[in-house]
C-alpha positions in Angstrom: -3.6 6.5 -22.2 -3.5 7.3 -18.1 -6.2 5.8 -16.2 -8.8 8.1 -14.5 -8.6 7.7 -10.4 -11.1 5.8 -8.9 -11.6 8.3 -5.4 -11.8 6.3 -2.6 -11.5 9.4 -0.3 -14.5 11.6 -2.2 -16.5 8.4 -2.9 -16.4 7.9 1.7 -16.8 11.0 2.1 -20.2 10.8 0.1 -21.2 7.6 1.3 -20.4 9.3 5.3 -22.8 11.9 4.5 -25.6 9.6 3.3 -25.0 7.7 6.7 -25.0 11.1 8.7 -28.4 11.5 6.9 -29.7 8.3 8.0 -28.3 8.1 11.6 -30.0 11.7 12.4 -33.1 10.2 11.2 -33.1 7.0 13.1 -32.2 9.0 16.4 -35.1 11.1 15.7 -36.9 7.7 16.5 -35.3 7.4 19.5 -32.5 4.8 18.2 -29.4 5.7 18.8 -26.9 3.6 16.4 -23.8 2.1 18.2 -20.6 0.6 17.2 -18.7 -1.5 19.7 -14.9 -2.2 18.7 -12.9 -4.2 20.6 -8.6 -4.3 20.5 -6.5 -6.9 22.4 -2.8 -6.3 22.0 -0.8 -3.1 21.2 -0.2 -3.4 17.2 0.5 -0.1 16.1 -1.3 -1.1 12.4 -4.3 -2.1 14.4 -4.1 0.9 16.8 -4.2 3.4 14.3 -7.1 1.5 12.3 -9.4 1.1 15.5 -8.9 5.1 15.7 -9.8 5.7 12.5 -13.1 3.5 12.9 -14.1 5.2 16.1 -13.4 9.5 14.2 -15.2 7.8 11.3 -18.0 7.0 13.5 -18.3 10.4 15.8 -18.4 12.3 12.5 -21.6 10.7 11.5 -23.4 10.4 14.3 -22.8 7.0 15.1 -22.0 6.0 18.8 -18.5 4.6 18.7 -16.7 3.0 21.7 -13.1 1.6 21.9 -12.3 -1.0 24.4 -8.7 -2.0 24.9 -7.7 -5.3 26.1 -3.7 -6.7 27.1 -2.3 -9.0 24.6 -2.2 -11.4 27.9 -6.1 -11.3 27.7 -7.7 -14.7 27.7 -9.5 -16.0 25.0 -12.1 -17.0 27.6 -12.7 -14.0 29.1 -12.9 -12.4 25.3 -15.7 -14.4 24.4 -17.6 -13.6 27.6 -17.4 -10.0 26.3 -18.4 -10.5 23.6 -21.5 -12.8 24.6 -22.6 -9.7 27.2 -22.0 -7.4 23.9 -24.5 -9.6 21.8 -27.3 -9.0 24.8 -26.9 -6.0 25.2 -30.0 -4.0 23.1 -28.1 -0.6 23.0 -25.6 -2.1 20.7 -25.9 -3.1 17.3 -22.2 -3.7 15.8 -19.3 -5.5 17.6 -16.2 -5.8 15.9 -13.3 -7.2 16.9 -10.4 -5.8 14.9 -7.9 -8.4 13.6 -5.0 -9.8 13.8 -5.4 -11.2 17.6 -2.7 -12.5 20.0 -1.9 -15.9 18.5 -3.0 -18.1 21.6 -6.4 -16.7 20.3 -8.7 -18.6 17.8 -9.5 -15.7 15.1 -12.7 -17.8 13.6 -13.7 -19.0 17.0 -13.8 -15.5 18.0 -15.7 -14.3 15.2 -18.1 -16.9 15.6 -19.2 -15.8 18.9 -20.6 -12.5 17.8 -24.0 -12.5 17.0 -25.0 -12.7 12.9 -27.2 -9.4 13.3 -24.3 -7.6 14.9 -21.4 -8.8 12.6 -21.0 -5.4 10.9 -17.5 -6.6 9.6 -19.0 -9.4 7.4 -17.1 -12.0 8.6 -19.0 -14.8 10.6 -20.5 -17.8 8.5 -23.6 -17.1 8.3 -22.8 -13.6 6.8 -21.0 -15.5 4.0 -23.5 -18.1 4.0 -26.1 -15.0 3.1 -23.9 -13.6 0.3 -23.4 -16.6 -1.2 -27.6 -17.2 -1.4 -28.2 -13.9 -2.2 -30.1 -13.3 1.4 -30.3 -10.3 3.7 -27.0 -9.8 5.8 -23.9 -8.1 6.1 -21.1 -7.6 2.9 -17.5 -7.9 4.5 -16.5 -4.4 3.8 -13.1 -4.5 2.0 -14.8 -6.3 -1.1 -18.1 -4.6 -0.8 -16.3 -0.9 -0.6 -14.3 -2.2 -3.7 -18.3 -3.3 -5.8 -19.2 0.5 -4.7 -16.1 1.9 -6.3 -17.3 0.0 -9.4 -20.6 1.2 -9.3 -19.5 4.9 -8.6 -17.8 5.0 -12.0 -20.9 3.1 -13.9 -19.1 0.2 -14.6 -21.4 -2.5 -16.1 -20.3 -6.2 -14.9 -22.5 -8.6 -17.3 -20.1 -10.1 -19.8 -16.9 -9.0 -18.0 -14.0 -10.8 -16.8 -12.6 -10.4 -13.4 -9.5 -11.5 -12.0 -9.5 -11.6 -8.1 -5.9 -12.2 -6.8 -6.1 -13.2 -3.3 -7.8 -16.4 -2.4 -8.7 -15.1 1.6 -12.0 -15.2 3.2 -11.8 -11.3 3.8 -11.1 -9.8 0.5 -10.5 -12.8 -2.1 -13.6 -14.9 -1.7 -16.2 -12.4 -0.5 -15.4 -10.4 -3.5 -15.4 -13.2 -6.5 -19.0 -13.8 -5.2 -20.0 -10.2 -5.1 -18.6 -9.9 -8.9 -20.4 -13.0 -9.8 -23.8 -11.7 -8.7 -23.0 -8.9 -10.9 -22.8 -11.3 -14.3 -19.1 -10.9 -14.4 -16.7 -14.3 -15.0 -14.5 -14.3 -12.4 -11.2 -15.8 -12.1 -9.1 -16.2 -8.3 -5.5 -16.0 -8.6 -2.9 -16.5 -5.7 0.6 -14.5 -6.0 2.3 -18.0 -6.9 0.2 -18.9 -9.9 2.3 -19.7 -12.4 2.1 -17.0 -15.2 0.0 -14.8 -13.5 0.5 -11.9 -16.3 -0.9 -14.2 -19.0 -4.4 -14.2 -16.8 -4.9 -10.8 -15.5 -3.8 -9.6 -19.4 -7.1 -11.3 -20.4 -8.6 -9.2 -17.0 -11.6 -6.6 -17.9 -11.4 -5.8 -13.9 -8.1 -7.1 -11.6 -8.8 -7.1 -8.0 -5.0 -7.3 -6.4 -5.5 -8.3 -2.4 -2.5 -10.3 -1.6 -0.1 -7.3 0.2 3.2 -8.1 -2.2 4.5 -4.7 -3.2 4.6 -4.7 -7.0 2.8 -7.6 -7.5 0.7 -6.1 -10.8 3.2 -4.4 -13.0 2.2 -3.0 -16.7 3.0 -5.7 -19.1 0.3 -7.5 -16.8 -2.8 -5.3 -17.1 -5.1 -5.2 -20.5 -5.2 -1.9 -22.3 -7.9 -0.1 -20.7 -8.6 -2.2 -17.4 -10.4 -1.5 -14.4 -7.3 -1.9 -11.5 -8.4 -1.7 -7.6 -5.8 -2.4 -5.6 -6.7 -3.7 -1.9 -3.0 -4.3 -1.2 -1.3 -2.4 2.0 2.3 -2.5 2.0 5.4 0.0 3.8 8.2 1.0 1.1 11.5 1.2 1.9 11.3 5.0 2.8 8.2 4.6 4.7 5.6 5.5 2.7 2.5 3.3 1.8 2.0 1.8 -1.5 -0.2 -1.1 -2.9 0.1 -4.5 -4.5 -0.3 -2.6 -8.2 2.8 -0.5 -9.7 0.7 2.5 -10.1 2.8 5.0 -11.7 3.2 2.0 -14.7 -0.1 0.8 -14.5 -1.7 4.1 -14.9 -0.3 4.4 -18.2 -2.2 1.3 -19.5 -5.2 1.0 -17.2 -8.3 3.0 -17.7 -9.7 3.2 -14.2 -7.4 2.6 -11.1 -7.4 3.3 -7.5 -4.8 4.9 -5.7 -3.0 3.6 -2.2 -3.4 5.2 -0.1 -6.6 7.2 -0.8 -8.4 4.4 -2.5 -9.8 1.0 -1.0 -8.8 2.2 2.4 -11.6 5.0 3.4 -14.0 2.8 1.6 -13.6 0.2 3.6 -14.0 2.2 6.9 -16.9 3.7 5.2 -18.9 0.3 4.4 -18.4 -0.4 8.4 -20.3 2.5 9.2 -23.1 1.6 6.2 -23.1 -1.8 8.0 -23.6 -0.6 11.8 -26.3 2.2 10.6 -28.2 -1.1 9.0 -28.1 -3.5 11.8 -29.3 -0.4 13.9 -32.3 0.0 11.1 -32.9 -3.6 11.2 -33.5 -3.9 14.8 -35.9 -0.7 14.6 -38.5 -2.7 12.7 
């Protein structure tokens, strides 16, 4: 058996045009949707993330603006930005890519932005509406990895999901979104003990940790769905996930690639999430 690839970079592209779609229509209105990202520090990972956020953006229409901050920045004067962001009409997502400078309190920060501008999922009352079930925004990692599902038919009810990565961006977000779905869901960390003898029970393994290798073959049920959120730099410089794909594939029978898999999809929910705050404050 080799798995069939899960297309994370066809599957965006799709999901860019649909936004395109709506974003013409919504500025037909007069709206114009905007995206405000804010950087503090010069991290190369984050730098090359934020411009990938703002291209994603200009391609469909979406206003997209970039503002840099020095790692010396204040956490004060952050927040003050961030409360003048909130008021101001002509925008309707702030995000505030992570990690910050650590004299910076991350939740704090997120906390500040207002709930119907949190495009990136990741203020409290965002998780408080996923875990009820009420209208607000998915975090986008986990909610590009339910789309994935979806895109290949994959029918939840019944299933069990293993979800390795127990953080409030990927791990947790996502165990919910599978539960809503029907599925029995199990949350792993990289140290549980015997971690093969769980994810071999696995109809779906979510792998979010960022441990190169961490999901090798003799770990994955014949016929598995694999997504791997994982992000890690070999030895030679090239990017690879948490999964062993080249073994995994041989067992799996769905499984996304790294890169070209969760990544795009992940940029692509952002832009799904900053077209619907824009419709939402149309009404």
């Amino acid at each position: 058996m080799t798995a069939q690839l899960i297309d994370g970079n066809a599957l965006a592209k799709t999901i860019r045009t649909e936004v395109a779609g709506r974003t013409a229509a919504l500025k037909a209105r007069g709206v114009n949707p905007a995206l405000s990202i804010i950087l503090v520090g010069e991290d190369p990972a984050s730098q090359v993330y934020t411009k990938h956020k703002v291209n994603d953006s200009t391609q469909t229409g979406l206003e997209a603006t970039l503002e840099t901050y020095p790692a010396d920045m204040t956490e004060a004067d952050l927040l003050a930005r961030i409360r003048a962001l909130n008021d101001d009409p002509k925008v309707h997502g702030i995000l505030v890519q992570l990690p910050l400078p650590k004299h910076m309190d991350s939740q704090k920060v997120i906390e500040t932005i207002s709930p119907t501008k949190d495009v990136d999922g990741f203020h409290v009352a965002s998780a408080g509406a996923l875990m009820t079930g009420a209208p607000g925004f998915w975090p986008c990692t986990p909610h590009g990895c339910m789309k994935m599902l979806e895109a290949i038919g994959y029918d939840l009810r019944g299933k069990h999901a293993v979800v390795i990565g127990r953080s409030n961006i990927v791990g947790k977000p996502m165990a919910m979104m599978l539960l809503a779905k029907s599925a029995t869901v199990t949350i792993c960390h990289s140290a549980t003990q015997d971690l093969g003898a769980i994810t071999r029970q696995a109809d779906v393994v979510v792998a979010a940790v960022g441990k190169l290798n961490l999901l090798t073959a003799d770990m994955v049920k014949p016929g598995a769905v694999v997504i791997d959120v994982g992000m890690n730099r070999k030895a030679d410089g090239k990017l690879a996930g948490d999964v062993d794909f080249d073994g995994v594939k041989e067992v799996a029978g769905w499984i996304t690639p790294v890169p070209g898999g969760v990544g795009p999809m992940t940029r692509a929910m952002l832009l799904v999430n900053t077209l619907e705050a824009a419709e939402r404050a149309a009404k």
